[in-house]
ZAMI-408416 format. One line per field, with one value per residue (C-alpha): x, y, z; residue number from 1. Coordinates in steps of 0.02 Angstrom, whole numbers, always signed. Layout:
u	X, ... $
v	Y, ... $
w	Z, ... $
pos	NUM, ... $
END
This chain:
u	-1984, -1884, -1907, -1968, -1902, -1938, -2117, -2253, -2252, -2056, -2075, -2205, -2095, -1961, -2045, -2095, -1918, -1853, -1991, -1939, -1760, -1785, -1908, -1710, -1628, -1545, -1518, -1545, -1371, -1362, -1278, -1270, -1358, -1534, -1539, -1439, -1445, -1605, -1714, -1646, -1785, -1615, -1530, -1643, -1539, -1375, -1494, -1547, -1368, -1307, -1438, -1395, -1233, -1242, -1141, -1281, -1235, -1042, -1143, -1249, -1119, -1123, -919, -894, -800, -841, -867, -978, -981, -1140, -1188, -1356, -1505, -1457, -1262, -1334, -1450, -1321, -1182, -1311, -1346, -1159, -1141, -1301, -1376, -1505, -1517, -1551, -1388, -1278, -1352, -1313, -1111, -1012, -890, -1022, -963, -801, -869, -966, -803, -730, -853, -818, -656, -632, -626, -725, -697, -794, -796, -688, -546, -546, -388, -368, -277, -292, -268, -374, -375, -564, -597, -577, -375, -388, -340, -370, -493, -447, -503, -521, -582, -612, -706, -868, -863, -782, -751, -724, -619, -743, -884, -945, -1019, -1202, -1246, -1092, -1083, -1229, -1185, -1251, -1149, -1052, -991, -1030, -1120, -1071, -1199, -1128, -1176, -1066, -1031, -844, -766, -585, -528, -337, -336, -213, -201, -166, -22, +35, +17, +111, +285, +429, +448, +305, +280, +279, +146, +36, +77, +20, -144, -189, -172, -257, -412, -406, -420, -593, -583, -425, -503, -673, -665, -811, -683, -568, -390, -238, -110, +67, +164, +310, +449, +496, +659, +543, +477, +612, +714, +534, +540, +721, +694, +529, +633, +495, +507, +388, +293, +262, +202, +79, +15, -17, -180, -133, -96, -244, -237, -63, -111, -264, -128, -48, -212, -343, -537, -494, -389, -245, -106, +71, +25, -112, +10, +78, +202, +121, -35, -122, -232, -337, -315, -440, -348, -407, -322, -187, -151, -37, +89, +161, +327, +387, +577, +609, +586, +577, +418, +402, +232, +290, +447, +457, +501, +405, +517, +389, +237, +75, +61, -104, -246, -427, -493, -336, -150, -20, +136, +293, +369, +544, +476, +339, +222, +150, -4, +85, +68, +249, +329, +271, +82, +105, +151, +10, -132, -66, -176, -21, +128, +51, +187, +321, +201, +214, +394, +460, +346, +417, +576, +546, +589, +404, +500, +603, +497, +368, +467, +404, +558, +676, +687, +682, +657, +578, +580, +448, +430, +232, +153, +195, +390, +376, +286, +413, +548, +476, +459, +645, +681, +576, +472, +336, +311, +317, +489, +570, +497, +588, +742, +859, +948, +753, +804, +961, +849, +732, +852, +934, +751, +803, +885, +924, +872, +736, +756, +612, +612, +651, +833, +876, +1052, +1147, +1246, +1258, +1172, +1227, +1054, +1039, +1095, +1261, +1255, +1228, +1094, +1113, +1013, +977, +908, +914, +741, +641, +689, +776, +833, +965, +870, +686, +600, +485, +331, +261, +336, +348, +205, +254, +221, +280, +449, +501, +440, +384, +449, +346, +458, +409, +546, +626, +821, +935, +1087, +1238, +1251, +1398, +1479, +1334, +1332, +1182, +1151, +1087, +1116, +1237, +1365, +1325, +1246, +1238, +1203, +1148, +1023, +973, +1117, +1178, +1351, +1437, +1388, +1470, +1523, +1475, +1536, +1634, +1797, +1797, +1914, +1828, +1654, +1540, +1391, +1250, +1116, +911, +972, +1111, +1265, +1407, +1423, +1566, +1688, +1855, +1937, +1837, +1933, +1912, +1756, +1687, +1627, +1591, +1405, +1396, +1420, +1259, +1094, +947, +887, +906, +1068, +1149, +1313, +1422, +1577, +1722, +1817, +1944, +1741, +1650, +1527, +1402, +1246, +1153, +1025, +1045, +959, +1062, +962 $
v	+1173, +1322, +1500, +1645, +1832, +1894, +1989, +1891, +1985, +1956, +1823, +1921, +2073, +1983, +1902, +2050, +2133, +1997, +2027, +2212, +2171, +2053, +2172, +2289, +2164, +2131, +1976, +1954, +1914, +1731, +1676, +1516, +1519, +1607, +1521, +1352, +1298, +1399, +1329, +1153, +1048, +914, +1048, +1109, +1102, +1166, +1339, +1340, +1319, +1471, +1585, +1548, +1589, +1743, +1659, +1677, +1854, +1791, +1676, +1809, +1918, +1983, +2007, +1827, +1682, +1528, +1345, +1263, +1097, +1086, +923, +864, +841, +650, +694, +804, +668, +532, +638, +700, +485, +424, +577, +528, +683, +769, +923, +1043, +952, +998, +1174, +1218, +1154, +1294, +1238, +1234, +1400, +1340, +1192, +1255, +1390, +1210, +1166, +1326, +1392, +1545, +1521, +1452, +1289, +1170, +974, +970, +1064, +948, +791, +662, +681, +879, +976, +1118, +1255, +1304, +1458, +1380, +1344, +1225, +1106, +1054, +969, +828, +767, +596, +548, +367, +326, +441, +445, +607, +621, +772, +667, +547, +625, +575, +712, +667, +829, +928, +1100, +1184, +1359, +1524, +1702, +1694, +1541, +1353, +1220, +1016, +923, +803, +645, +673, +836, +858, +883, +986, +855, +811, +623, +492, +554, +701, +625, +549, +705, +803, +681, +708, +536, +455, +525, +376, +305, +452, +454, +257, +292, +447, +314, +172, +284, +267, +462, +443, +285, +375, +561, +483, +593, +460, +313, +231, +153, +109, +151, +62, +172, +128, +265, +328, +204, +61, +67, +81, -77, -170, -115, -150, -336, -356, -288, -161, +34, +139, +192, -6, -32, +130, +45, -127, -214, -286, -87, -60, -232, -211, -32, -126, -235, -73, -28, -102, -29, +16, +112, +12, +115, +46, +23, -107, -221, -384, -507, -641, -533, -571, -435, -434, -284, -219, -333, -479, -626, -634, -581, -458, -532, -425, -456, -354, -381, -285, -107, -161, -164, -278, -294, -455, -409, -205, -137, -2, +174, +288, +252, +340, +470, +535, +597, +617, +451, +361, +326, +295, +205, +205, +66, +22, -84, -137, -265, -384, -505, -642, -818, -857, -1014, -929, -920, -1104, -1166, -1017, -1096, -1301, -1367, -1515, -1337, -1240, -1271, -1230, -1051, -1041, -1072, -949, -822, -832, -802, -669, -753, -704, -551, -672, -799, -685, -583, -593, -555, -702, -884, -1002, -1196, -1224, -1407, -1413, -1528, -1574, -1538, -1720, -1695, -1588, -1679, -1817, -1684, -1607, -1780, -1833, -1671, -1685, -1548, -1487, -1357, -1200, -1266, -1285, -1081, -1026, -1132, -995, -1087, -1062, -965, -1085, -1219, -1137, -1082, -1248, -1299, -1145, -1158, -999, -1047, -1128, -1329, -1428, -1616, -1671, -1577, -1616, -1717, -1834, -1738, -1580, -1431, -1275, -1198, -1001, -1086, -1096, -1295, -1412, -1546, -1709, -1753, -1947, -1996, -2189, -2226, -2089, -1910, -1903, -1755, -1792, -1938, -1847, -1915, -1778, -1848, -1735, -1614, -1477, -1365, -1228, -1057, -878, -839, -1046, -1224, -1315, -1506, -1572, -1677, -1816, -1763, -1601, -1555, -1544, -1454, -1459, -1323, -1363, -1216, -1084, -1023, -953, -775, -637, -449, -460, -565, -484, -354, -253, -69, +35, -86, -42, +39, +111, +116, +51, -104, -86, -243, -232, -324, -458, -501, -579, -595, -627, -621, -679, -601, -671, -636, -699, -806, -909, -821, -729, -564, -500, -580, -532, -471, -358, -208, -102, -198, -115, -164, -75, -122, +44, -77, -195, -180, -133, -303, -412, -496, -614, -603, -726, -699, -810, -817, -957, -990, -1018, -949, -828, -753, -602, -519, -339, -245, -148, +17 $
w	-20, -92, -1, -110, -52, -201, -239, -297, -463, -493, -622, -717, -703, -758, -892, -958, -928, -1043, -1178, -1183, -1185, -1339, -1437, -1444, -1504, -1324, -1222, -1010, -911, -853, -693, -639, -480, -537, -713, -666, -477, -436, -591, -547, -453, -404, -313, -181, -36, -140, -154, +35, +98, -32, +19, +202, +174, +84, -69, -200, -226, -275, -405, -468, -522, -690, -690, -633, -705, -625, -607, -481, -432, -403, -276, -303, -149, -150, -128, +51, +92, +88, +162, +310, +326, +317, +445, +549, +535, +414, +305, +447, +529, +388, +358, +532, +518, +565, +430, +261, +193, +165, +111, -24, -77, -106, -235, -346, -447, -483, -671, -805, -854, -966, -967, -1130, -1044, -878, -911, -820, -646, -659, -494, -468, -324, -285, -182, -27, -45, +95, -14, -200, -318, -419, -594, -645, -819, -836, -1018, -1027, -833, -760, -567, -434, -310, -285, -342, -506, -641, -691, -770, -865, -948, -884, -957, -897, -946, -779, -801, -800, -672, -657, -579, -465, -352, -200, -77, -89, +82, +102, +224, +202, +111, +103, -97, -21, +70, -70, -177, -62, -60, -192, -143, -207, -385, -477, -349, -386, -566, -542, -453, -587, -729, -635, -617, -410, -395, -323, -221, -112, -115, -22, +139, +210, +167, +311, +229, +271, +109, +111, -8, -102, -126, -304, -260, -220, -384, -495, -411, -437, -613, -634, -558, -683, -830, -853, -903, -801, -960, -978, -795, -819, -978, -887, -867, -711, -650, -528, -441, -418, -324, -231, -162, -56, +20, +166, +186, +371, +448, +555, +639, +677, +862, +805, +702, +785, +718, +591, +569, +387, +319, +162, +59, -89, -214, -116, -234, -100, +88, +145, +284, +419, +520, +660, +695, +847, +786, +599, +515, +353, +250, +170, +100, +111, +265, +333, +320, +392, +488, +528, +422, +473, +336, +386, +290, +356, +367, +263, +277, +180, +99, +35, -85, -204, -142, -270, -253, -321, -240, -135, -75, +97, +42, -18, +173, +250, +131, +194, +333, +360, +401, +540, +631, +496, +485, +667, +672, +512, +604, +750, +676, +565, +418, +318, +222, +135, +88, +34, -76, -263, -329, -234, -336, -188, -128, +0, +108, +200, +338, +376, +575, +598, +566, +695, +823, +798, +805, +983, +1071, +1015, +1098, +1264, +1201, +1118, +965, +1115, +1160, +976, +931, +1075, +1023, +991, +849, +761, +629, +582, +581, +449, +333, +337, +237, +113, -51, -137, -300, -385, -388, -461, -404, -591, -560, -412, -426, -296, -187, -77, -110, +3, +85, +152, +316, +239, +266, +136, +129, +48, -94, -115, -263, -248, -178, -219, -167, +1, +86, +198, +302, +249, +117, -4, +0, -109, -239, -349, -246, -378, -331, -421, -315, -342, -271, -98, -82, +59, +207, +327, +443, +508, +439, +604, +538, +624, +778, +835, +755, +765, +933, +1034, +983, +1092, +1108, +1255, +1128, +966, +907, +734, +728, +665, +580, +463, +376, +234, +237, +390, +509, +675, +768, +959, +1105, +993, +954, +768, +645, +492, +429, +288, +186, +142, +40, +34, -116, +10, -112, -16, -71, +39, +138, +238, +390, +516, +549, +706, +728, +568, +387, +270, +159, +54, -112, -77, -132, -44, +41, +178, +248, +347, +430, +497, +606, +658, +806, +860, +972, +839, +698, +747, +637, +621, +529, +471, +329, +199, +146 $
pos	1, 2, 3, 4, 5, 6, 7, 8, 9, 10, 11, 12, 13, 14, 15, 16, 17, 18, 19, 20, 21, 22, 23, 24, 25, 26, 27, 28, 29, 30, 31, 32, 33, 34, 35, 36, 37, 38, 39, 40, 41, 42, 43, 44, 45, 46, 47, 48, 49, 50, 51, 52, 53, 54, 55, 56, 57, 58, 59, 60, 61, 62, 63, 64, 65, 66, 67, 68, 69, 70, 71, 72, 73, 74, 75, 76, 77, 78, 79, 80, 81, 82, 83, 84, 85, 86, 87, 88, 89, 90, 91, 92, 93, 94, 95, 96, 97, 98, 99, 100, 101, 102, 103, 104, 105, 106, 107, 108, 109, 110, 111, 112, 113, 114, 115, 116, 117, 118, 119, 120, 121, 122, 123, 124, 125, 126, 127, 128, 129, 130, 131, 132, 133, 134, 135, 136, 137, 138, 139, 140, 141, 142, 143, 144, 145, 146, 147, 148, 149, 150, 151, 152, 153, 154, 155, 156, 157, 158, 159, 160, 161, 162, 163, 164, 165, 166, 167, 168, 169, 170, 171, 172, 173, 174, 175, 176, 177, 178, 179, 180, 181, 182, 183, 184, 185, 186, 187, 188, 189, 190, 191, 192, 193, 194, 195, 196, 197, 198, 199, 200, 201, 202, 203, 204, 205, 206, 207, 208, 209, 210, 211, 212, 213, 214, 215, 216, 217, 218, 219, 220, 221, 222, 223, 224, 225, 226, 227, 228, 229, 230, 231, 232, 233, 234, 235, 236, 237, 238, 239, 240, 241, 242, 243, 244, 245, 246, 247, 248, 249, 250, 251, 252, 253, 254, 255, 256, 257, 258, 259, 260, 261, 262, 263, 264, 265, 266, 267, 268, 269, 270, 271, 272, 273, 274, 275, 276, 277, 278, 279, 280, 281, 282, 283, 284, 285, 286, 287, 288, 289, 290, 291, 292, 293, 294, 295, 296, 297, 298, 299, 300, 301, 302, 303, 304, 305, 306, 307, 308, 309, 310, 311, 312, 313, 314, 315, 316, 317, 318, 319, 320, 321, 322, 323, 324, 325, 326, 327, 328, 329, 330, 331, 332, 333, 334, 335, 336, 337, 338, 339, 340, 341, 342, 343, 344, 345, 346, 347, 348, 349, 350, 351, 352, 353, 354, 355, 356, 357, 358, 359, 360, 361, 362, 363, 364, 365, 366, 367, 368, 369, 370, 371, 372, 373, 374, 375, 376, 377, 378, 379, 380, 381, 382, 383, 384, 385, 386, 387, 388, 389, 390, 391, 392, 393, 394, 395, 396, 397, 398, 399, 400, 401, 402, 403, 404, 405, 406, 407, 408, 409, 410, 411, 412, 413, 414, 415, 416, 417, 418, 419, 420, 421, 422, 423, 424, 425, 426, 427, 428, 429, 430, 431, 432, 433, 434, 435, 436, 437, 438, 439, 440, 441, 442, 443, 444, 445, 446, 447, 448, 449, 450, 451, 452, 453, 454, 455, 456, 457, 458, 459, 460, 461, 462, 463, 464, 465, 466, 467, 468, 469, 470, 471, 472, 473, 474, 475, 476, 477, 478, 479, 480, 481, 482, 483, 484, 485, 486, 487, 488, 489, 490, 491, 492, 493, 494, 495, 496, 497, 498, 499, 500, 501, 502, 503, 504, 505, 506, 507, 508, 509, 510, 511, 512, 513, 514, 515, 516, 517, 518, 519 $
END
């Protein structure tokens, strides 16, 4: 129930006030708390918290230009619930004068002159309002206008169904980065305004760089006005983001998360101090907002289905996903923009491969040669079984298999006993057996023998605690991009791309591999 300070004759008074105003040929002054908020039977608890806070006076002023964003008694009673409260809870917040100052600007502004992704200071400059128009539906960050344009001489009132909260967002983040303006410039034309200015939401944002997205553009053959334009622009966005918040510190190797654009997983690989989600490594973690965290990405993650989603979704290769897990080969088989084959030998090919071994599965993931193994099962290039020709075919190993073709499709001694598992980055061929590649020449690896730092790197790989003479590039697609003599134990990567790498160095001991990351 609304309290009345006023005599019990006002209206009368004023009625009459009106009557005598009219009878010259004048007009009373309007302001929009008396005639708009005050005369509004939806906006009862708007009025009470106004009064309390002295504010009505700023509304009443004749002199005044202003627009209110005016929250509704639902929007309290649902943000007193989601904060397990009630009215008298929120009236008594030590903080609800400055949130109310963040529901009004200091100028007059009607619904025709709001555009979509507008920025707008409000009287509290904690931080800004933002404007999403989306059809006939316009938005306050997340709150939604259900009554526009309510005019009194002091300016203009817009009903709306949420309270607006000046909490720092992860749109805020985003808003705040020169990095990130084509993500934000993505998320204003996607309509997703509201969804990442909820201050009652919990996410977890992975954010691509401006970088990130013009390499993803550049591999699509897209122009940035074409991606903005695209149909498929707010699942793409969906794909980035998770409905809870998950730090770095809660992130373990192999993890698979659903994110809002559930038509695929997102795949997580941690590589020492590396982060990947699939394919994009993780450049800064944990930026903190107040309805989550964001982390930034070196690289646009897509929701398209990979060779390693084809293996992930195969009850007959949880031990192939155990294995490529374990050695931190997910970023390259889940990147949308690779063309790969994939051999993949079934849980049975490695049972078989475990007891000629003495072993079991625990014993061949902590083979240190894993990783040679895998790749050995890698083509860089995408091979359906209809083109597959007698002979060798080099894999990202550096080896070559040996394609039979005589008696159905053999693989070395492995016969594909099912093919052509087609997915969007290239094709699975199913194996009965495992492909042992020759280790003779690839030595044991470990940080004591070789090591490559700083990795990542831009420019410069330094060679430590080796003596090698010459050394080999390789890229995710098994094609040597560099090769030559190390020099002062140095080489220089300043001409690659952006990506992932493998090196391999030659001594008159051997040849020894590495992973490193060019950036």
């Amino acid at each position: 129930m609304k309290r009345i300070f006023l005599p019990l004759n006002f209206k009368s008074a004023s009625a009459s006030l009106s009557m005598l105003l009219l009878t010259f040929g004048l007009s009373a002054q309007t302001n929009v708390f008396d005639n708009v908020i005050a005369t509004s039977p939806n906006h009862t608890y708007l009025e009470a918290a106004l009064i309390q806070e002295g504010l009505d006076v700023a509304l009443q002023n004749p002199a005044g230009t202003l627009t209110v964003f005016a929250p509704d008694d639902a929007a309290f009673t649902a943000l007193a619930t989601a904060l397990g409260t009630d009215i008298n809870g929120l009236l008594a917040n030590p903080d609800l004068t400055n949130i109310l100052l963040y529901h009004v600007l200091g100028a007059e502004v009607v619904s025709t002159s709001l555009t979509n992704g507008q920025v707008a200071t409000p009287l509290n400059t904690a931080n800004t309002v933002k404007v999403t128009l989306d059809g006939t539906n316009v938005f306050i960050n997340q709150a939604q206008v259900n009554a526009a344009d309510l005019q009194a001489d002091n300016g203009v009132v817009h009903s709306i169904g949420s309270v607006l909260l000046p909490v720092q967002t992860v749109a805020d983040i985003a808003l705040g980065s020169t990095d990130h303006t084509t993500l934000v410039a993505a998320v204003i034309e996607a309509r997703l305004l509201p969804a990442l200015t909820n201050p009652l939401a919990q996410l977890t944002v992975f954010a691509p760089t401006n970088a990130a997205f013009t390499a993803a553009l550049s591999a699509l053959g897209l122009t940035a006005g074409q991606l903005l334009a695209s149909p498929d622009l707010a699942n793409i966005l969906l794909y980035h983001v998770l409905g809870a918040e998950v730090v770095s510190g809660s992130l373990s190797n192999g993890q698979i998360a659903t994110p809002l654009n559930a038509s695929n997983t997102l795949k997580v690989t941690i590589d020492g101090t590396n982060v990947y989600i699939n394919q994009a490594q993780v450049t800064a973690a944990d930026l903190q907002a107040d309805n989550g965290v964001v982390h930034v990405l070196n690289a646009v993650v897509l929701s398209s289905l990979t060779v390693a989603d084809v293996a992930i979704g195969s009850p007959v290769h949880t031990s192939l996903v155990a294995a490529v897990i374990e050695a931190r080969l997910l970023p390259a088989l889940s990147n949308p923009f690779a063309s790969l084959t994939v051999f993949a030998p079934t849980n049975t090919a490695f049972d078989n491969l475990a007891t000629a071994l003495g072993t079991d599965i625990a014993g061949i993931l902590a083979n240190p040669e894993l990783a040679a193994i895998l790749l050995y099962h890698v083509i860089g290039s995408e091979v359906l079984s209809g083109a597959l020709m007698n002979g060798p075919v080099v894999t990202l190993n550096g080896q070559s298999v040996t394609v039979n073709l005589m008696s159905g499709v053999m693989i070395n001694t492995a016969n594909v006993i099912v093919a052509d598992l087609q997915a969007d980055n290239g094709v699975v061929h199913v194996l009965d057996a495992v492909l042992v590649p020759s280790l003779a020449n690839i030595s044991e690896l470990n940080a004591t023998n070789f090591e490559v730092s700083p990795n990542p790197s831009s420019d410069v790989i330094k060679i430590s605690n080796f003596s090698a003479t010459e050394f080999s590039i390789i890229n995710n697609n098994g094609s040597v991009v560099k090769k030559g003599n190390v020099v002062n134990n140095e080489i220089s990567v300043s001409e690659l791309e952006n990506g992932n790498y493998f090196i391999q160095l030659t001594n008159n001991t051997g040849v020894y591999q590495a992973k490193f990351i060019k950036m």
